[in-house]
DSSP file (Angstrom, degrees, kcal/mol; ACC not computed):
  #  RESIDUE AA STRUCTURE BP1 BP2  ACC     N-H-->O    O-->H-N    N-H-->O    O-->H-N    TCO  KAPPA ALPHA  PHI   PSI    X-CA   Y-CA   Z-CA
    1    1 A X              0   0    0      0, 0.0     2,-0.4     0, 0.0     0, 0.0   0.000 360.0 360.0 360.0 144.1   28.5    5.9   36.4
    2    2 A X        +     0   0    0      0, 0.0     2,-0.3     0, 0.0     0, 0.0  -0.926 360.0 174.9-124.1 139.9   27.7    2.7   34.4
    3    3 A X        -     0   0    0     -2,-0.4     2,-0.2    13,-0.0    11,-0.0  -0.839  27.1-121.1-142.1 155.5   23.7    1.9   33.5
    4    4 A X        -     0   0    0     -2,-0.3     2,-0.5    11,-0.1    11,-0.3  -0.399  18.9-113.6 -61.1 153.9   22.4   -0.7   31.6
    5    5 A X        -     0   0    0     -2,-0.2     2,-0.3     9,-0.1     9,-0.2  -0.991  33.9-159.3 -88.7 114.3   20.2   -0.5   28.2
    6    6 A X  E     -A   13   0A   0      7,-1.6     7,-2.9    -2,-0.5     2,-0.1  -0.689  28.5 -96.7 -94.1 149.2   16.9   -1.8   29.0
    7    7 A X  E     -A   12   0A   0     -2,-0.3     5,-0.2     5,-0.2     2,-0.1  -0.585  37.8-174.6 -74.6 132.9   14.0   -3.3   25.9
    8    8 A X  E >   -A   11   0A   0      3,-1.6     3,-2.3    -2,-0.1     2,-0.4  -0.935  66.2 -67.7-103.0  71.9   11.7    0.1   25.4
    9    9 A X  T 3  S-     0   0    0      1,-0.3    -2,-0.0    -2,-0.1     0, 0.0  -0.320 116.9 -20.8  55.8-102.4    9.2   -2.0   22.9
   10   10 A X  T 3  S+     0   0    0     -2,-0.4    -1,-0.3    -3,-0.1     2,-0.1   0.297 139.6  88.2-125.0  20.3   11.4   -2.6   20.1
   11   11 A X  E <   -A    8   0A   0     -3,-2.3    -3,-1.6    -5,-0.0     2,-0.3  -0.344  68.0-134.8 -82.0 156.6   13.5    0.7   21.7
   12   12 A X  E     +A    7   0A   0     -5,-0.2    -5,-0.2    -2,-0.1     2,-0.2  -0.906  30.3 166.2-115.5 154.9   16.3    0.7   24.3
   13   13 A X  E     -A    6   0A   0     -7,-2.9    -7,-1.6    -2,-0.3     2,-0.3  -0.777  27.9-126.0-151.0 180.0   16.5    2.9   26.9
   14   14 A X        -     0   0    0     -9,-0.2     2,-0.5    -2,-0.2    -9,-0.1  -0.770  11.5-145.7-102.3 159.3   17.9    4.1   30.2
   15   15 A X        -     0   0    0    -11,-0.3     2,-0.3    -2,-0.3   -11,-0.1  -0.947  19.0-150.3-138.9 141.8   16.6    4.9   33.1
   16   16 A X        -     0   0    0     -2,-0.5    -2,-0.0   -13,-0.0   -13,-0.0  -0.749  25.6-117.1 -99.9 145.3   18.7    7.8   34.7
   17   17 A X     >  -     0   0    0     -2,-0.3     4,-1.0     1,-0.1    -1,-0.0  -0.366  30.7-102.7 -83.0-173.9   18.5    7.7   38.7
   18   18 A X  H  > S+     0   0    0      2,-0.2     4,-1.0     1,-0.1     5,-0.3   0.843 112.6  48.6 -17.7 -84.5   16.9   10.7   40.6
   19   19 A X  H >> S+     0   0    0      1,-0.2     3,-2.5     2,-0.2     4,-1.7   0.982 103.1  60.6 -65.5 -53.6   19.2   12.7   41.9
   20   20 A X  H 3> S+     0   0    0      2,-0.3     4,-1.1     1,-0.3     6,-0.3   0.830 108.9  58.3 -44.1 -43.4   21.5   13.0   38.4
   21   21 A X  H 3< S+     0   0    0     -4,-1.0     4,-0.4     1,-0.2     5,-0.3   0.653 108.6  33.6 -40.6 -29.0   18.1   14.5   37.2
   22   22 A X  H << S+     0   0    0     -3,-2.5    -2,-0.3    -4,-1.0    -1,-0.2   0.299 117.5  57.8-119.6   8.1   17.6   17.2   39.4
   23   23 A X  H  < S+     0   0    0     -4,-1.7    -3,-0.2    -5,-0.3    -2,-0.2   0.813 115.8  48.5 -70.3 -79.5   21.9   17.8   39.5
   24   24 A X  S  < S-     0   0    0     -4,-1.1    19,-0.3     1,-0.2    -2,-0.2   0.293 107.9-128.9 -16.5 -46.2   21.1   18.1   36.0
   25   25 A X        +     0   0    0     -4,-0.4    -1,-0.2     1,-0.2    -3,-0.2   0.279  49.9 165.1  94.9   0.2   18.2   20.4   35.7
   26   26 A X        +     0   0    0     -5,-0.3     2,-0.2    -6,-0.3    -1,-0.2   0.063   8.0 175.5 -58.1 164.5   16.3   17.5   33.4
   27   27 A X        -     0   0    0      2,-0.3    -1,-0.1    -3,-0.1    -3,-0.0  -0.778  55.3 -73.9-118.7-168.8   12.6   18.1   32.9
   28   28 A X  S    S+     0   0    0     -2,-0.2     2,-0.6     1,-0.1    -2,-0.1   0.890 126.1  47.7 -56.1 -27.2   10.1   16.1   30.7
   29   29 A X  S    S+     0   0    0     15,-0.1    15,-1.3     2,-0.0    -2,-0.3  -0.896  74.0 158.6-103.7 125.9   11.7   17.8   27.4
   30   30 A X  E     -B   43   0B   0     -2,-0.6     2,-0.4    13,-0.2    13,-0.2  -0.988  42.4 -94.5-138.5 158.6   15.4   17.7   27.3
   31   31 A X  E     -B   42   0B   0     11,-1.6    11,-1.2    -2,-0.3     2,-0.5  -0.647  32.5-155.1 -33.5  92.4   18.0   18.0   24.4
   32   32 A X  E     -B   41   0B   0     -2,-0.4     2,-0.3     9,-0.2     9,-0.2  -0.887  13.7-179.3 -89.8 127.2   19.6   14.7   22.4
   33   33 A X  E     -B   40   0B   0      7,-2.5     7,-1.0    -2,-0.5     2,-0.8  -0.973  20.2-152.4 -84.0 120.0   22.6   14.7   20.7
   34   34 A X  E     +B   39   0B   0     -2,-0.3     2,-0.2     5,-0.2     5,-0.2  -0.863  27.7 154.8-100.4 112.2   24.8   12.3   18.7
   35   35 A X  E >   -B   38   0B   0      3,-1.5     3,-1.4    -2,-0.8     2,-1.0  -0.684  54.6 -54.4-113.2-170.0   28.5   12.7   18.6
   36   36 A X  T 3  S-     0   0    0      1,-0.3     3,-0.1    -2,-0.2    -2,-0.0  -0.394 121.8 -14.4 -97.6 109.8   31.2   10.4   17.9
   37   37 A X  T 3  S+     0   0    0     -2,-1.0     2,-0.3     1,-0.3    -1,-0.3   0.546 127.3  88.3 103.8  -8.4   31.2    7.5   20.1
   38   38 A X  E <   -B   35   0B   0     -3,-1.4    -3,-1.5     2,-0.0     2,-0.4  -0.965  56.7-156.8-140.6 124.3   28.5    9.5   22.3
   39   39 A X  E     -B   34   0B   0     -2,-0.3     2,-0.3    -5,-0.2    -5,-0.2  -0.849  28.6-160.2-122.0 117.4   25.1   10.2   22.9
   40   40 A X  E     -B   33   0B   0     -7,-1.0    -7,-2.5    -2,-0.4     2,-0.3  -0.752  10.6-178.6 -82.6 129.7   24.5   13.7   24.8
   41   41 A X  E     +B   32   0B   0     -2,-0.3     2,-0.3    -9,-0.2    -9,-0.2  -0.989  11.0 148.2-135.5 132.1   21.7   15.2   26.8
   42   42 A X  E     -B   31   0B   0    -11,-1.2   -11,-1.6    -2,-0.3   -17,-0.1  -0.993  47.2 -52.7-145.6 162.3   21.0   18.1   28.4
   43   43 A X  E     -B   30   0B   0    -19,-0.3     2,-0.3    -2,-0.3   -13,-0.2   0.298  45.2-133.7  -0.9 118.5   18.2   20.5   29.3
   44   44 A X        -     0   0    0    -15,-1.3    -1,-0.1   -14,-0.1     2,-0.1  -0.790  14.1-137.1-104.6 170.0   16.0   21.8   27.0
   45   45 A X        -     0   0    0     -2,-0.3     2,-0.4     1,-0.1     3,-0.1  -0.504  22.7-103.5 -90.1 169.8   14.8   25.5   26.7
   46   46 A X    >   -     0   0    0      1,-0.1     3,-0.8    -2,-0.1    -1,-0.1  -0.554  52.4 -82.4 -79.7 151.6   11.6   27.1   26.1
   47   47 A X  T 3  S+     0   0    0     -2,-0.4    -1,-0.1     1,-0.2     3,-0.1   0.045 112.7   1.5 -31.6 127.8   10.7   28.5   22.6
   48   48 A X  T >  S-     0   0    0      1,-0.1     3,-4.4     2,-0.1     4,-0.2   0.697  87.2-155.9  83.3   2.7   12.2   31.9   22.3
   49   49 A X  T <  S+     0   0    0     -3,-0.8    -1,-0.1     1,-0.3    -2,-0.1   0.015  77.8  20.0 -70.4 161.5   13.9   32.1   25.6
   50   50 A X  T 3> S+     0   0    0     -3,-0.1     4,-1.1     3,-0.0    -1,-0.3   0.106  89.9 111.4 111.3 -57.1   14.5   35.5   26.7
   51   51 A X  H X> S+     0   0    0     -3,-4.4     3,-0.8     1,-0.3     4,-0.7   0.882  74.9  57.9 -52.5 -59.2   11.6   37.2   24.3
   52   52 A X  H 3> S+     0   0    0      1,-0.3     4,-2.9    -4,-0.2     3,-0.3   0.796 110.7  40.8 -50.3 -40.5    9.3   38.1   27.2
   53   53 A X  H 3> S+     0   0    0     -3,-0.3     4,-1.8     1,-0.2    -1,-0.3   0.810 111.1  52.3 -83.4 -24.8   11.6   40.0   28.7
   54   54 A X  H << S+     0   0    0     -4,-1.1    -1,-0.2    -3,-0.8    -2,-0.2   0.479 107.9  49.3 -66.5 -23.5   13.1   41.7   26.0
   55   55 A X  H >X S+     0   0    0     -4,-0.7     3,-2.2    -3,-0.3     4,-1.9   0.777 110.1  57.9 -94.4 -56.5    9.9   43.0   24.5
   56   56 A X  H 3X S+     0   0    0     -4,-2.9     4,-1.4     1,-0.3    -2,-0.2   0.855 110.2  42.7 -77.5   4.3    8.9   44.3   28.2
   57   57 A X  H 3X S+     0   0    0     -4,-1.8     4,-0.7     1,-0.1    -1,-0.3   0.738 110.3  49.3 -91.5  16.8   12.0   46.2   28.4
   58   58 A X  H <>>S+     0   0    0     -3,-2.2     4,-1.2     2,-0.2     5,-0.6   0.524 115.0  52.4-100.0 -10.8   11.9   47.7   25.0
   59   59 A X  H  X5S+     0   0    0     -4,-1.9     4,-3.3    -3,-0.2    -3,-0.1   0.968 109.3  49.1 -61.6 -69.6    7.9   48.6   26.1
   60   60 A X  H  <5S+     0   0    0     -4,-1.4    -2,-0.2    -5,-0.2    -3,-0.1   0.826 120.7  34.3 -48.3 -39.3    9.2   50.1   29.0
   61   61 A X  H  <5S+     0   0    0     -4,-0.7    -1,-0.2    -5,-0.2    -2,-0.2   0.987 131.5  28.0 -73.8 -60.4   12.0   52.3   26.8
   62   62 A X  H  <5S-     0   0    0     -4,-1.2     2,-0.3     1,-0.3    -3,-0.2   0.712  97.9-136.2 -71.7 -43.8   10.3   52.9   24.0
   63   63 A X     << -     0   0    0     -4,-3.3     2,-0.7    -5,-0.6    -1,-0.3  -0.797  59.3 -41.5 111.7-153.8    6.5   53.0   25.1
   64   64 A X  S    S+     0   0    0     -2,-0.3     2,-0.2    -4,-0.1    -5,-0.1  -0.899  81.2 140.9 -80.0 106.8    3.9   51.1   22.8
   65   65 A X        -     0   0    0     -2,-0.7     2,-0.4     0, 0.0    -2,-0.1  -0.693  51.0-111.0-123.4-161.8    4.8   51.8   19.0
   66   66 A X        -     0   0    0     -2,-0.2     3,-0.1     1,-0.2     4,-0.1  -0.968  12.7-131.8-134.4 164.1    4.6   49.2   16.2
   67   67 A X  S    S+     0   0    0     -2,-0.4     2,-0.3     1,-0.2    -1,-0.2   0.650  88.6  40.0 -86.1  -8.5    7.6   48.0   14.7
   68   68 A X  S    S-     0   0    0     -3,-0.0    -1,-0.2     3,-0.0     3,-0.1  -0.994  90.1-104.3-169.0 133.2    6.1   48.6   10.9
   69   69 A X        -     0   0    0     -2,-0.3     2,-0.7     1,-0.1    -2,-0.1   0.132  49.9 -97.4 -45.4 156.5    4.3   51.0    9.6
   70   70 A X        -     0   0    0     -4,-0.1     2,-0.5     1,-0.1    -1,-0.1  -0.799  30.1-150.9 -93.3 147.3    0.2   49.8    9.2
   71   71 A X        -     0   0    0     -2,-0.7     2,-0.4    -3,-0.1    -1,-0.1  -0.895  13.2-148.2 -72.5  92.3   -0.6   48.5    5.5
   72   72 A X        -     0   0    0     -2,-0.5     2,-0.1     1,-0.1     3,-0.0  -0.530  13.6-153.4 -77.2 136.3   -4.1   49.3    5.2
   73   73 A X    >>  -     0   0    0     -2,-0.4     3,-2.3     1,-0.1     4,-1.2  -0.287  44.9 -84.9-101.9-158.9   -6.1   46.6    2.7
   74   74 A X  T 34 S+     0   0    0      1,-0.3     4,-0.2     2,-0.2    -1,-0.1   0.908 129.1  62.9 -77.0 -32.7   -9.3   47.2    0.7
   75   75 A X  T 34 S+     0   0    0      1,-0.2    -1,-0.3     2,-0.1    -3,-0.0   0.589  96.2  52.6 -91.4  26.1  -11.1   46.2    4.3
   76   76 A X  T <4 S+     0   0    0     -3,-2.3    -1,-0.2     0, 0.0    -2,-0.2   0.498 111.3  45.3 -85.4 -40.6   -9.8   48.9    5.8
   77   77 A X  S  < S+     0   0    0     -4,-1.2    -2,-0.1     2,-0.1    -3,-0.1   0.976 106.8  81.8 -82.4 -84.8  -11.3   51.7    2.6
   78   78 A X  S    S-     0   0    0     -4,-0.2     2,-0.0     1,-0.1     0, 0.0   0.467  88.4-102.6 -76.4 178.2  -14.7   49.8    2.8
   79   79 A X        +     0   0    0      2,-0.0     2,-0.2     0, 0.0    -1,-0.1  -0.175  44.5 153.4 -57.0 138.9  -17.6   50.0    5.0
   80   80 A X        -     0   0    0     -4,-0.1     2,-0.2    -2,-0.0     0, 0.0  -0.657  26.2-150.5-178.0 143.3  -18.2   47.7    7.5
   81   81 A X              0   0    0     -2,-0.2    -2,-0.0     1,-0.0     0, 0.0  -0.676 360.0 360.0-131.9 154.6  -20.1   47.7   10.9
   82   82 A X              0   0    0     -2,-0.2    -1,-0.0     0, 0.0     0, 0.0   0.213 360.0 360.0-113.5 360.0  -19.2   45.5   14.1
């Protein structure tokens, strides 16, 4: 497929049709790349993908523990009312 570069402000741009967006998977955030002779885009992910699911099954195996031991500080020995 052949597109034009359209004036952005003092930018160029595309505009990608419809359907080649949702083939794609695009959302509002996606991935840019420069290689040679190329510029590539594709989906991006969210931060971390994976994590949520990976902590609940290691809840589920493991139970609640904490990954490191606690380090009590000095405002842990003193006094102190809520």
């Amino acid at each position: 497929m052949k597109t034009r570069l359209v004036r952005i402000g003092n930018s160029r741009g595309i505009r990608l049709p419809k359907p080649l967006i949702l083939e794609a998977g695009l959302e509002d955030v996606i991935e840019l790349e420069v290689r040679v002779g190329a510029v590539v885009l594709w989906a991006a992910k969210g931060p971390r993908p994976g994590w949520a699911e990976a902590a609940r099954a290691l809840r589920e195996r493991e139970g609640e523990v904490l990954l490191d031991p606690p380090a009590p500080t000095r405002f842990d020995e003193e006094e102190w009312e809520w």
